[in-house]
C-alpha positions, 0 to 999 in steps of 0.5 A, a space after each residue: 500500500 503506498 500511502 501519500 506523505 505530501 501533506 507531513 514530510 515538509 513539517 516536522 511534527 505532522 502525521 496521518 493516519 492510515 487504515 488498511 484493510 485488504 490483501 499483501 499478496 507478496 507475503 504467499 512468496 515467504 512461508 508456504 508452510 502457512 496459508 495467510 486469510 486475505 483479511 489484514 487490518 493495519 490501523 496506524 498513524 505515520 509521524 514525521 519526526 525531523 525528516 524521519 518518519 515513523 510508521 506506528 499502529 496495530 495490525 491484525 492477521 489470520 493463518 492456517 498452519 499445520 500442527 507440527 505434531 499431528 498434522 491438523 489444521 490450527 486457524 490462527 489470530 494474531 494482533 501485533 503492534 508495529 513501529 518503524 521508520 522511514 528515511 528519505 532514500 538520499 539521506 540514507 546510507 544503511 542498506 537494511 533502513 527502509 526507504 521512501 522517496 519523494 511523497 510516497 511511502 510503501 508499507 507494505 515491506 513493513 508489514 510483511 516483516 513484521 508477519 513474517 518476524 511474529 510468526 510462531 516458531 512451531 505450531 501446535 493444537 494444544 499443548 497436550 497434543 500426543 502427535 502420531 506414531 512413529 511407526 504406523 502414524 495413527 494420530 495418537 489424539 483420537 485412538 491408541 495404536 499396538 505398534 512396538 513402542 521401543 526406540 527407534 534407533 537409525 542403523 546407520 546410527 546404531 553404533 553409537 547408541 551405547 557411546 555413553 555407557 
């Protein structure tokens, strides 16, 4: 979403408010383990500070995801709180700050990093969630399974199972 800061980037201590509510398509390019639902909500202000200027608001999101134990769908909600800055692309010499040029801010970079960053590491059903069996992959949530529960050892690995005895 490119969003026009002809009104504040000349006076310091101007801001605008931005309400976003749609779709970020280049986000499916980042996570295919992880089905984003076309429903974000940003509702922010940006602020010039002095030439810099600084994006603040809150964002909502939805996502399916996996269970990384049994494999069921879990639908997520998320709400974060995003913070960052803008610095004209002339006054900038780091390469990871982002950029605006002219009158024209895009943020949805911004956004898309702060998704990406607020993403659980693993997701899980509950946290009593007993996953499937090693052996057979029954899902061990709905029915318990006959399957010899000794540990599975990798032949190639055998070698090293009495290493520390």
């Amino acid at each position: 979403m490119r969003v026009n800061v002809s009104d504040i980037v000349k006076t310091e201590g101007a801001g605008l408010d931005v309400d976003f509510l749609g779709d970020l398509p280049e986000l499916r390019e980042y996570d295919t383990s992880v089905e984003f639902k076309p429903s974000f909500k940003f509702a922010g202000r940006i602020v010039n500070l002095g030439g810099l200027l600084k994006l603040s608001g809150d964002l909502h999101f939805e996502f399916n995801a996996n269970c990384l134990r049994c494999l069921k769908q879990v639908d997520t909600v998320s709400d974060i709180q995003v913070e960052e800055n803008f610095v004209e692309v002339s006054k900038s010499d780091d390469v990871d700050a982002y950029t605006f040029e002219g009158n024209v801010v895009d943020i949805d970079k911004p956004l898309i990093d702060n998704i990406i960053l607020a993403l659980p590491m693993k997701t899980i059903c509950s946290d009593d969630c007993k996953g499937l069996c090693r052996v057979c992959g029954t899902d061990l949530n709905l029915k318990n399974c006959n399957c010899d529960e000794r540990e599975i050892v990798d032949p190639r690995m055998e070698i090293l199972k009495d290493y520390f005895k």
